[in-house]
GUFILO-166106 format. One record per residue (C-alpha): x, y, z. Coordinates in steps of 0.5 Angstrom, whole numbers, plus 500, padded with zeros to 3 digits. Example, Ala and Ser with C-alpha at 12.3 -4.5 7.8 and 13.67 -1.06 7.14 Angstrom:
# GUFILO-166106
site u:525 | v:491 | w:516
site u:527 | v:498 | w:514
***
This chain:
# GUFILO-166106
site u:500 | v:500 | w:500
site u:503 | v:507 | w:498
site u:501 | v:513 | w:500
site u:500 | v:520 | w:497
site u:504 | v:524 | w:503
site u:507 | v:524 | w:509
site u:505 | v:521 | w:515
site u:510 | v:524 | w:520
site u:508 | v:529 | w:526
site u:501 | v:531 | w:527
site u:500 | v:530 | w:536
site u:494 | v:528 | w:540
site u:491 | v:533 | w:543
site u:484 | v:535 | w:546
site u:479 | v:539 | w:541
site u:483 | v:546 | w:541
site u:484 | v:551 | w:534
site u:490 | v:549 | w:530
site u:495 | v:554 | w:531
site u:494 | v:551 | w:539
site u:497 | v:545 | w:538
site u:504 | v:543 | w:539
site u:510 | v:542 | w:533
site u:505 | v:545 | w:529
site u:505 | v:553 | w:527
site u:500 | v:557 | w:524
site u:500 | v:559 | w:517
site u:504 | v:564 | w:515
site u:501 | v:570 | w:513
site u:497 | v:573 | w:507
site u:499 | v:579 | w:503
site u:494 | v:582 | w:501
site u:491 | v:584 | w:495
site u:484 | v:587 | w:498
site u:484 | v:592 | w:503
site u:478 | v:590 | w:506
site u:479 | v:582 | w:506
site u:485 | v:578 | w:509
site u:482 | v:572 | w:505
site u:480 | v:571 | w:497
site u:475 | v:565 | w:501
site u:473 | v:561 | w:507
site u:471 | v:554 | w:507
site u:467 | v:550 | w:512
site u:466 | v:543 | w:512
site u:468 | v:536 | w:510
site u:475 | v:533 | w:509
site u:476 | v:526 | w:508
site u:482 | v:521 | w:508
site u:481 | v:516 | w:502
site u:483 | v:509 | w:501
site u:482 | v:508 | w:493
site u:482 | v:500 | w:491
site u:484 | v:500 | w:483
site u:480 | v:494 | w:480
site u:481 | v:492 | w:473
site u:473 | v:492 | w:473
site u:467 | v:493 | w:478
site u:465 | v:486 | w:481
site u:458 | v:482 | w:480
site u:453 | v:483 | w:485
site u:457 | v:477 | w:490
site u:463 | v:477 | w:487
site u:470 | v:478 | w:488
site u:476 | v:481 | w:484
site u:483 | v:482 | w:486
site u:485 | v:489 | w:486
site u:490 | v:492 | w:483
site u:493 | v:497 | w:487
site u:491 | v:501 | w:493
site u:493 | v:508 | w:496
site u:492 | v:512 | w:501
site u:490 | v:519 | w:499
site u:486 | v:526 | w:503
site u:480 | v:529 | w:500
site u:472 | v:531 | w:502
site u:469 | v:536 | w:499
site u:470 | v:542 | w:502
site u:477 | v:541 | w:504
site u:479 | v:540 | w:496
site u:475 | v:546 | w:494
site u:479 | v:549 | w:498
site u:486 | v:546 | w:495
site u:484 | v:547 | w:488
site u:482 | v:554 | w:491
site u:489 | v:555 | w:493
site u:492 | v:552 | w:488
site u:488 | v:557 | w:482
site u:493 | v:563 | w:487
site u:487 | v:565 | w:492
site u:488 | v:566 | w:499
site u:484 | v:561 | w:503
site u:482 | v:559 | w:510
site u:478 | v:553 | w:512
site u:474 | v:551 | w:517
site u:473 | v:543 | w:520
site u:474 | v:538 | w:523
site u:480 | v:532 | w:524
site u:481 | v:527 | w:527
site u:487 | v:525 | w:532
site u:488 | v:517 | w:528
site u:493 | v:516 | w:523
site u:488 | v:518 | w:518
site u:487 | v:525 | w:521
site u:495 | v:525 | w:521
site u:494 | v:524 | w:513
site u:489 | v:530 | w:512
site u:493 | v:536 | w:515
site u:499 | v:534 | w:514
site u:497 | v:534 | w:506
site u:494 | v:541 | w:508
site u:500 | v:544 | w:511
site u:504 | v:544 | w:504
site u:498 | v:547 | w:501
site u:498 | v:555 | w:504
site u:491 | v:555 | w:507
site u:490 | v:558 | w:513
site u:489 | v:552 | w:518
site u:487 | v:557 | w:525
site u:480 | v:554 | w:526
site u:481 | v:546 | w:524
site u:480 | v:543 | w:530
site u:482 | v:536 | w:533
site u:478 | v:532 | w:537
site u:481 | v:528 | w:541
site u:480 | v:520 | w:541
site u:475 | v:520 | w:534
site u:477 | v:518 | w:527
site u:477 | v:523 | w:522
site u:472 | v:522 | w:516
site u:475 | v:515 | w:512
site u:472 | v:513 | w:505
site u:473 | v:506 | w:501
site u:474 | v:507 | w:494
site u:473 | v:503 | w:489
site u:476 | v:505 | w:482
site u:474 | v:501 | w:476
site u:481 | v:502 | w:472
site u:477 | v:500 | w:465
site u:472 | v:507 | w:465
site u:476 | v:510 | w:472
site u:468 | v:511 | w:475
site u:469 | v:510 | w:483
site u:464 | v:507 | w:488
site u:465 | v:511 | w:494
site u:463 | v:507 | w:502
site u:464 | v:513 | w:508
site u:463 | v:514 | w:515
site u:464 | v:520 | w:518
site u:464 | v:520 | w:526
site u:459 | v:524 | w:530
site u:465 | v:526 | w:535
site u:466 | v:530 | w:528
site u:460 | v:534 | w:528
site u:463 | v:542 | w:527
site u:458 | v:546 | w:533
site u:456 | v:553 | w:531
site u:458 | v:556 | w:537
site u:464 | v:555 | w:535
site u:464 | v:559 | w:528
site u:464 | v:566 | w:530
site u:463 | v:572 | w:526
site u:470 | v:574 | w:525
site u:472 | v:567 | w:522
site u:466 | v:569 | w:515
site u:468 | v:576 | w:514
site u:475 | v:575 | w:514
site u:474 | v:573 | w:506
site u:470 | v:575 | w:500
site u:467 | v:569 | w:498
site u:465 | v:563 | w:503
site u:464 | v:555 | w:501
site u:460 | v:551 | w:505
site u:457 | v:544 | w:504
site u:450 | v:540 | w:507
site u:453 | v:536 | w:512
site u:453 | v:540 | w:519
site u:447 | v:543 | w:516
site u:446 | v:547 | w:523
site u:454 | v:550 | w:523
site u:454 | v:552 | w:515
site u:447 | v:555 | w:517
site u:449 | v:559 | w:522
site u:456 | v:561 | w:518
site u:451 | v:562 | w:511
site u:447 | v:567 | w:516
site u:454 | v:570 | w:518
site u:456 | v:571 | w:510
site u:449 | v:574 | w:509
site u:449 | v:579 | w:514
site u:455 | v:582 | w:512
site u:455 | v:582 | w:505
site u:459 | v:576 | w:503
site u:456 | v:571 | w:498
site u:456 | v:564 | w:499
site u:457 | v:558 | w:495
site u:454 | v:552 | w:496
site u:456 | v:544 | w:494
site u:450 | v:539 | w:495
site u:449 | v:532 | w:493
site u:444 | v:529 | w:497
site u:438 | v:533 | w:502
site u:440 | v:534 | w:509
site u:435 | v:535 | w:515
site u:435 | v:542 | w:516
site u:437 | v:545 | w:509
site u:431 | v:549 | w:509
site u:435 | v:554 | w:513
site u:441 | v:554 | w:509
site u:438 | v:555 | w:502
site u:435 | v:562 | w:503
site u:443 | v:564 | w:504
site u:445 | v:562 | w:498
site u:448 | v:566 | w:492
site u:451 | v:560 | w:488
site u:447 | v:553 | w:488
site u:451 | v:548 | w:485
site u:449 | v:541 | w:486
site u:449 | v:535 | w:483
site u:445 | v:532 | w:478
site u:440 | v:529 | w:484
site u:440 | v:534 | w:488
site u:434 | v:540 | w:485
site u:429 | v:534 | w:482
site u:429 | v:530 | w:490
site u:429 | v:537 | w:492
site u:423 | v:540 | w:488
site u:419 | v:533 | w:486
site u:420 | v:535 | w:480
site u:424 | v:530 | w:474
site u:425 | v:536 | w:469
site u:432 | v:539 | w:471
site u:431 | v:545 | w:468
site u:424 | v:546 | w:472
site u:427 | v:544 | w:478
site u:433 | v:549 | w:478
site u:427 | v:554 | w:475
site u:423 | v:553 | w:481
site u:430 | v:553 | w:487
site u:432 | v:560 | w:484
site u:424 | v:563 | w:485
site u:424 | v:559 | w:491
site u:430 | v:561 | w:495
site u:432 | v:568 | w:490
site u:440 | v:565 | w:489
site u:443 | v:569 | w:483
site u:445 | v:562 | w:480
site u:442 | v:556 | w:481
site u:447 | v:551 | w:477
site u:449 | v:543 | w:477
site u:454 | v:539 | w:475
site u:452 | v:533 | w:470
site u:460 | v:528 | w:470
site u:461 | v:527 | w:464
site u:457 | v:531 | w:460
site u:458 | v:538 | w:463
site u:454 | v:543 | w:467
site u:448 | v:547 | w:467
site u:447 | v:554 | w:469
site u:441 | v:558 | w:471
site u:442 | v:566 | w:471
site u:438 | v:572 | w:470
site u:433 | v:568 | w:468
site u:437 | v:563 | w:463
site u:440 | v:557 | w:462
site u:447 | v:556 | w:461
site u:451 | v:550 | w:458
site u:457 | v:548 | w:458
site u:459 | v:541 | w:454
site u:464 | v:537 | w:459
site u:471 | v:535 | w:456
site u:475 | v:530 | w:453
site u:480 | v:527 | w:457
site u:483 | v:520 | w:459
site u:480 | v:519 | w:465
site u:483 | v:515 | w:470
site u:479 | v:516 | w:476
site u:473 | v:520 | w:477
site u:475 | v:522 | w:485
site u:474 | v:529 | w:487
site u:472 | v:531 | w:480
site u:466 | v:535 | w:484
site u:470 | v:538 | w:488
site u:476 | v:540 | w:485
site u:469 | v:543 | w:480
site u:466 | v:547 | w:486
site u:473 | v:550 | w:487
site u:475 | v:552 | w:480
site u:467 | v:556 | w:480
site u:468 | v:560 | w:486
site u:476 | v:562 | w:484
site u:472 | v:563 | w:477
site u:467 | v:568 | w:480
site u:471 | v:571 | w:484
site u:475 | v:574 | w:478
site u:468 | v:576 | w:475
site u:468 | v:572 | w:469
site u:461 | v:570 | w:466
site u:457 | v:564 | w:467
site u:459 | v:560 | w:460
site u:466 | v:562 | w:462
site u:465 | v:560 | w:469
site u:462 | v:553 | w:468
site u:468 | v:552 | w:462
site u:473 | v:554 | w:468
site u:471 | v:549 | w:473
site u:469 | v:543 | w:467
site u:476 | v:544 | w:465
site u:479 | v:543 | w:472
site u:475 | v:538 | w:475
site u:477 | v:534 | w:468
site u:484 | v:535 | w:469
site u:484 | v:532 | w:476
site u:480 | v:526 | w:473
site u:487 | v:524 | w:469
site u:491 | v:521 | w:475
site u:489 | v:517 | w:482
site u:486 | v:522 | w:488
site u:481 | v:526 | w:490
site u:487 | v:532 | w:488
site u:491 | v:528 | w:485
site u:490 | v:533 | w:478
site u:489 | v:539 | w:480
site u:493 | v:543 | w:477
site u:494 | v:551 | w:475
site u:492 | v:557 | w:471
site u:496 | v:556 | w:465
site u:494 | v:548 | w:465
site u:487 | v:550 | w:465
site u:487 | v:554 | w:460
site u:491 | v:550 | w:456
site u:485 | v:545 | w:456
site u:480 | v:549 | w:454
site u:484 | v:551 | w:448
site u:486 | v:543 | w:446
site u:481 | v:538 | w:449
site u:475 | v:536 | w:445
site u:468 | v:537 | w:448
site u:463 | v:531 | w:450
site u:456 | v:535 | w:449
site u:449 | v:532 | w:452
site u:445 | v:534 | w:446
site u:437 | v:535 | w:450
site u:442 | v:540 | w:455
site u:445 | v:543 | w:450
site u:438 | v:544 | w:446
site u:434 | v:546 | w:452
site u:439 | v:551 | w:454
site u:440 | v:554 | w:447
site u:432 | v:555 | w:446
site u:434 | v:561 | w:451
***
């Protein structure tokens, strides 16, 4: 078994602020290029240390096959946001929660070298971090995910104080704790602060998030569970009415994404590459949106952006491991081929 970073240093402690916890020092500080904001965008939510298993194909129901290869590799949703974030030149702060087993070890070590501002990702004491087996089919580099996140995880509201929102220009949230994003989406709103959102399943308590929300970028399932409705373009319709975000979005694997803004709709095919393995591609999308929006690109431009990094990472194993920079999206974009949904792409050019 290999791993994808190093697994030395992280102590055990109780639950306290990163900066707090001995051997480790805060991040360094930040340059910066907005007067009014130390922080280009803060995540909080989830992180996740992955153990992929490569397989030449996806068993049968009951069956067995050996594995290739098995690797060791960090991710979750809103902390890889945040890498791919940092990686695209943004200054970055994340908010969480780490477990102190081996695992926990794995994940902050893999954030330490990243230049994110670490100052309020806690430890908790005695608990495993986030975990998750992934079962990578090596022929097509589709994955099946099994996960298990501890209740001693549980990001508590009371623990995000306003100064830790307004400190940045965007915040980026998940579902998964839904009264701390709630109560952080709140904070954001008060002070002006736009705030995105990945969602991929329905939460208890979610209502009380959306009403916050600036940009929904949801998986394909997402806005027709949510409405009960099966047309997609009538469900994102009805969330934005609804709720009064400014785009209400959602990501399609490989055919693209889709986009309602100012009353349209905006598709954008996704590209070709060679794809190894499909882990973190929404992730590292929702990353490459909030850096795309925050450089006041449009919608098409946006959803072309975040298309060509989330298929950029789909070229090598990990939920990170091919996010890659500016110049080699752009470099994408300008090459690669694109794979177009045609009822979308129909849908969407009656607008």
């Amino acid at each position: 078994m290999r791993e994808t970073t190093k697994n030395d240093g992280l102590p055990h402690g109780v639950s306290e602020p990163y900066w707090t916890w001995p051997k480790l020092k805060p991040a360094a500080p930040v340059t910066m290029a907005f007067p009014m904001s130390e922080f280009d965008v803060v995540g909080v939510g989830l992180n996740a240390t992955d153990t992929l298993l490569i397989v030449p194909h996806f068993p049968a129901y009951a069956g067995k096959v050996p594995f290739e290869e098995e690797i060791v590799s960090p991710g979750g949703q809103v902390a890889s946001a945040m890498v791919a974030c940092a990686s695209l030149g943004l200054r970055v702060k994340y908010i969480g929660s780490i477990g102190d087993d081996e695992r926990g070890r794995i994940q902050i070590q893999s954030l330490r070298g990243t230049g994110i501002n670490l100052d309020h990702v806690q430890l908790r004491k005695n608990c495993p971090n986030q975990s998750a087996y992934i079962i990578i089919d090596h022929a097509t580099g589709e994955r099946t995910v099994l996960w298990r996140r501890d209740d001693c995880l549980r990001i508590d509201p009371d623990q995000i104080a306003p100064e830790q929102i307004t400190c940045a220009r965007m915040l980026f949230i998940d579902g998964h704790d839904t009264p701390a994003v709630a109560h952080a989406a709140a904070i954001a709103r008060q002070h002006g602060i736009p705030v995105a959102v990945d969602v991929d399943t329905i939460y208890h308590g979610f209502d009380k998030v959306l009403p916050n929300v600036d940009y929904l970028v949801a998986s394909s399932e997402f806005p027709t569970a949510w409405t009960g409705t099966r047309d997609p373009f009538r469900a994102l319709e009805s969330l934005q009415n609804e709720y009064g975000m400014r785009v209400a979005a959602m990501t399609l694997g490989a055919h693209g994404s889709l986009a309602r803004i100012d009353g349209r709709f905006v598709y954008s095919p996704a590209f070709v590459v060679n794809c190894v393995d499909t882990t973190g591609a929404g992730d590292v999308f929702h990353g490459a949106f909030c850096y795309a929006v925050l450089k006041g690109m449009p919608m098409r431009e946006v959803l072309e952006f975040a298309n060509a990094m989330a298929a950029l990472n789909c070229t090598a194993l990990g939920a990170r491991g091919g996010i890659r920079g500016v110049e080699e999206v752009y470099a994408l974009m300008a090459r690669a081929e694109r794979r177009s949904h045609s009822d979308f792409a129909a849908h969407a050019a009656r607008d």
